[in-house]
N, C-alpha and C positions, 0 to 999 in steps of 0.2 A: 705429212708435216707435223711438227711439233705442235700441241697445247695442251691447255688445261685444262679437258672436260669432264664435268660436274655430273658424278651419276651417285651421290647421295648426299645427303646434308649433313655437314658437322663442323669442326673444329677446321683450323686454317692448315692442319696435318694431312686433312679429306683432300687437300690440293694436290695431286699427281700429274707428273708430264707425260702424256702418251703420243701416241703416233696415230693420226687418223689419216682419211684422204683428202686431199686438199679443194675447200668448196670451188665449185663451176657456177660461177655469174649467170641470172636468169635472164630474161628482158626486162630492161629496165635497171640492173643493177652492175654493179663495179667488184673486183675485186683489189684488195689493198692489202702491199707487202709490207705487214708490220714491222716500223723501225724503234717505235717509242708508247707505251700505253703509260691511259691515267687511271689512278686508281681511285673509285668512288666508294664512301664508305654504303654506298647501296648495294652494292655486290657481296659485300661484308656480309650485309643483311640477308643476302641470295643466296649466299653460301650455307646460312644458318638454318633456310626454308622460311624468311621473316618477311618476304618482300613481295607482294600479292604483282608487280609490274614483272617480278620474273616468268621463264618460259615454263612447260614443264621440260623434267629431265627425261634424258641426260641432253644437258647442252655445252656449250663451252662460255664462259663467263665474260665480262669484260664488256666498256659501253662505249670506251672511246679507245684512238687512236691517233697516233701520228704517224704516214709511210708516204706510200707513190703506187700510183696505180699500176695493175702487171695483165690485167684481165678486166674488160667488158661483155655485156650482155648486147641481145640484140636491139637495137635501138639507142643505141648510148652512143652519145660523140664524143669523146674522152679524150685524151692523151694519153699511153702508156708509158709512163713515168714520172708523170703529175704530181707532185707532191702535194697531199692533202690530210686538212684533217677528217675522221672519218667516225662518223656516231649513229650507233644504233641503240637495240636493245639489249643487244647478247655477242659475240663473238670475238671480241680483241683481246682476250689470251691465249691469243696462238700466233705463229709466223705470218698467217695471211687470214683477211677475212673480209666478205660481203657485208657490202651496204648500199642501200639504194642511190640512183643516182647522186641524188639532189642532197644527197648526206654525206658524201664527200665534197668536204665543201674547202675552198683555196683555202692553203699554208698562208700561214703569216708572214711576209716576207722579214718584219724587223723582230720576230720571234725564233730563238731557238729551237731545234727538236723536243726537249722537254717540254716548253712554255708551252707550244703548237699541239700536244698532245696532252697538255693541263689546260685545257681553255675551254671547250664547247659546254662541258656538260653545269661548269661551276656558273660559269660567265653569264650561259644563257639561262639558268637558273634565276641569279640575281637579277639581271637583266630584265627578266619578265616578272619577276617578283618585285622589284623596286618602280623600275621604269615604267611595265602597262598597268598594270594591276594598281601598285598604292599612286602611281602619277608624283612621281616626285619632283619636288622643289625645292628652289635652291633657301628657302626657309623654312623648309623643314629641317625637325629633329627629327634622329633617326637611333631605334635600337637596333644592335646587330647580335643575337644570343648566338654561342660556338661560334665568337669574333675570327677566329687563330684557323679555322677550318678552311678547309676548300670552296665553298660557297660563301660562309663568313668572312675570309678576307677579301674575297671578287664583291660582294656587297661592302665592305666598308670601301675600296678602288672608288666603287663607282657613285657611292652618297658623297665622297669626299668632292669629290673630282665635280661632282652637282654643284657645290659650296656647300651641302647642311653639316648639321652640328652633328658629330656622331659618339653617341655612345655603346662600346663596344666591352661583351663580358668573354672571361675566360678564367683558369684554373691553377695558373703556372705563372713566375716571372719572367721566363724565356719568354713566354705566349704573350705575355704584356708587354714585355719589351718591343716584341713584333708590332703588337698595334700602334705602338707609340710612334714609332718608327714609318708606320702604312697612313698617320696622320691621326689615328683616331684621339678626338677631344677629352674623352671619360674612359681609359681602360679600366674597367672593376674586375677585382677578384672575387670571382662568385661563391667562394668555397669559405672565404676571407667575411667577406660585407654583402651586405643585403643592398642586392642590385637595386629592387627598389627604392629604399630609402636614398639610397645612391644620386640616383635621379633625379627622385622629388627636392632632394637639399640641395642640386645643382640647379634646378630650374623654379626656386622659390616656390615648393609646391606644387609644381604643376607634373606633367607628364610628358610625353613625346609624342612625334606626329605620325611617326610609321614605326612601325616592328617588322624588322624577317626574324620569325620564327624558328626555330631548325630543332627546337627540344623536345616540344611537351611536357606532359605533368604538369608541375608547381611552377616550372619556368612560363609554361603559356599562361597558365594561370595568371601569376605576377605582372607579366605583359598585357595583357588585356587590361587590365586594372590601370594600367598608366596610362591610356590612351587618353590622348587630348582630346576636346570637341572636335569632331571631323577628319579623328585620326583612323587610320587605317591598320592592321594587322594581318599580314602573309603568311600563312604556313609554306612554310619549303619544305620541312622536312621532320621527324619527329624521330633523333637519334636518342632520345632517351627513354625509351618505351623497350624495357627486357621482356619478353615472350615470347613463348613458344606452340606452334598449332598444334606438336604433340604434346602437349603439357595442360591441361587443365586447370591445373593450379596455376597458370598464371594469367587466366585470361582475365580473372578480377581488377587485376595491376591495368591489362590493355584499355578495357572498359572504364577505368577510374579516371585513367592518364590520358586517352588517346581525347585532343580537341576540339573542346563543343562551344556549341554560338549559343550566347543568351541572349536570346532577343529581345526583350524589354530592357535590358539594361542600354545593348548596340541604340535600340531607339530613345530612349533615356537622353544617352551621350552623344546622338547622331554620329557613331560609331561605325565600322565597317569591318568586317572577318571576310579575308578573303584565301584563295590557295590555289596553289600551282603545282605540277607532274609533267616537265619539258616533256620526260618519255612519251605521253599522252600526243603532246603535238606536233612530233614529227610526224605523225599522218597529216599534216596540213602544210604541203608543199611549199605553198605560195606566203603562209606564215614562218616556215623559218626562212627561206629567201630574204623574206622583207625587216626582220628581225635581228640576221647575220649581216645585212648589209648596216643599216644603225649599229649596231651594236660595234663591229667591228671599224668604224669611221669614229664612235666617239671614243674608244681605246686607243686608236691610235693616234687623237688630238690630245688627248691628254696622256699621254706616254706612259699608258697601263700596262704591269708583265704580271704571268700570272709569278707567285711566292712556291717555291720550290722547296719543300722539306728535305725530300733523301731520294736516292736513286738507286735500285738495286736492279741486279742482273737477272733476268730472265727465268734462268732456273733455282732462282733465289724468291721467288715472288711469294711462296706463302710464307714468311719471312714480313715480307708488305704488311701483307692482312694481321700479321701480330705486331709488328708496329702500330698499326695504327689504333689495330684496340687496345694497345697498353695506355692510350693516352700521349703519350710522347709524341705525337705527330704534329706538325703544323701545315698550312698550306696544301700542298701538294705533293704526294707520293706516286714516285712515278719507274716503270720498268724498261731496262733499255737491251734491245734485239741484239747489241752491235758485237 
């Protein structure tokens, strides 16, 4: 079968299509004929050697998917041709790939192939980031830093759709325009105006009640400093941290930038730091069952899709991965089989 497996780290040129053998289902797990992959800028990071949840090499990259099942493991009652979507840690850039049962989990019936293969990774991100972790209400304020992003715009979906107030930053008027459009109350341009100041002059000095996180450096920094009494802060993600483990010289930058709790201050302001890694909890069964199942009931009460950036072909995918780090991306970047 066709993919694209990872046997050094570098540039999105490192990405070649090879011919391997096509995986055989264990006990316990599925195989899925890829029809539609999402692209996450964590694989970005995999690609680069930046991302301590990757496997080692060489493996074949990619964390979600959209297909139908063509292959079972022993113990698995399945359907072959089930159309699902399908999340692990490593395998959906290729034609076909394993994942554990219970990670193939039902296609969205009122969702496209694209949407259906942009949904898991972002969705249930925010998801557990807004929803268990900061316990959101519908009177909170909410920051969303990387508003325009794949997990940034499934969190601004889902605060909106709560009722709170959201304010949301980004880099671009396109990317504004988007938020404005997705509902968000405060779109700032980060690059433009000081987010913070932003804020405090919209809420007569005060702050906000939650943050999802997704930067680091001077962004979490600033965040943290807004936090209302009893506000909460989530790290999802920390895309703005440049390093390299071959690189020595830059692990000053990791160390500077990557996000630390200060505790007398958190106690000070009965404050909260909190943080999330989905990849972490798919080893707990019965947590994403019970998670996918809310999660996917309150999307489709309030008529969630995921934001669709661009769609490129298959053998066009590192292509993807320079899209998205030029910046120009919104939403979701996504790869189609057909």
């Amino acid at each position: 079968m066709k993919a694209y497996l990872l046997t050094k780290h570098g540039s999105a040129s490192s990405l070649k299509i090879q011919d391997i053998p096509e995986p055989i289902p264990k006990a316990g797990e599925v195989r899925v004929k890829v029809k539609r992959i999402g692209i996450n800028y964590a694989e970005i990071l995999s690609r680069r050697g930046q991302y301590r949840w990757a496997p080692k090499l060489p493996y074949v990259l990619g964390m979600e998917a959209y297909g139908e099942i063509d292959a079972v493991g022993e113990g698995v009652n399945r359907q072959i041709g089930e159309k699902v979507i399908a999340g692990g840690q490593f395998g959906s850039y290729a034609e076909k790939m394993i994942v554990k049962d219970y990670m193939a989990l039902p296609a969205l019936e009122q969702f496209s192939p694209e949407e259906n293969a942009a949904f898991i990774v972002n969705y249930m991100t925010a998801w557990v980031g807004l929803m268990k972790l900061a316990r959101l209400q519908p009177s909170d304020s909410v920051l969303v830093n990387a508003a325009a992003g794949g997990v940034g715009t499934a969190a601004v979906q889902l605060a909106k759709a709560q009722g709170c107030k959201v304010f949301g930053t980004a880099s671009q008027p396109e990317k504004l325009q988007l938020l404005k459009e997705l509902g968000v109350d405060h779109p700032i341009n980060y690059r433009e105006l000081d987010f913070a100041s932003v804020i405090r002059e919209a809420q007569s000095g005060g702050g906000v009640d939650v943050v999802l996180e997704l930067v680091g450096g001077e962004t979490f920094r600033k965040s943290r400093e807004l936090l209302n009494p009893f506000g909460k802060l989530v790290i999802a993600g920390m895309a703005g941290l440049n390093w390299s483990k071959r690189n020595p010289l830059t692990w000053p930058h990791l160390l500077k930038n990557i996000p630390q709790a200060k505790i007398l201050q958190m106690a000070q302001r009965s404050t909260g730091l909190l943080a999330t890694h989905i990849g972490y909890l798919i080893e707990h069964q019965a947590v994403v069952e019970q998670e996918w199942q809310v999660l996917t009931k309150f999307v489709k009460e309030h008529n969630i899709k995921p934001v669709i950036s661009k769609v490129f072909p298959f053998a066009e995918l590192p292509r993807a991965h320079e899209y998205i780090e030029s910046r120009q991306s919104y939403g979701k970047v996504m790869i189609s089989l057909d």
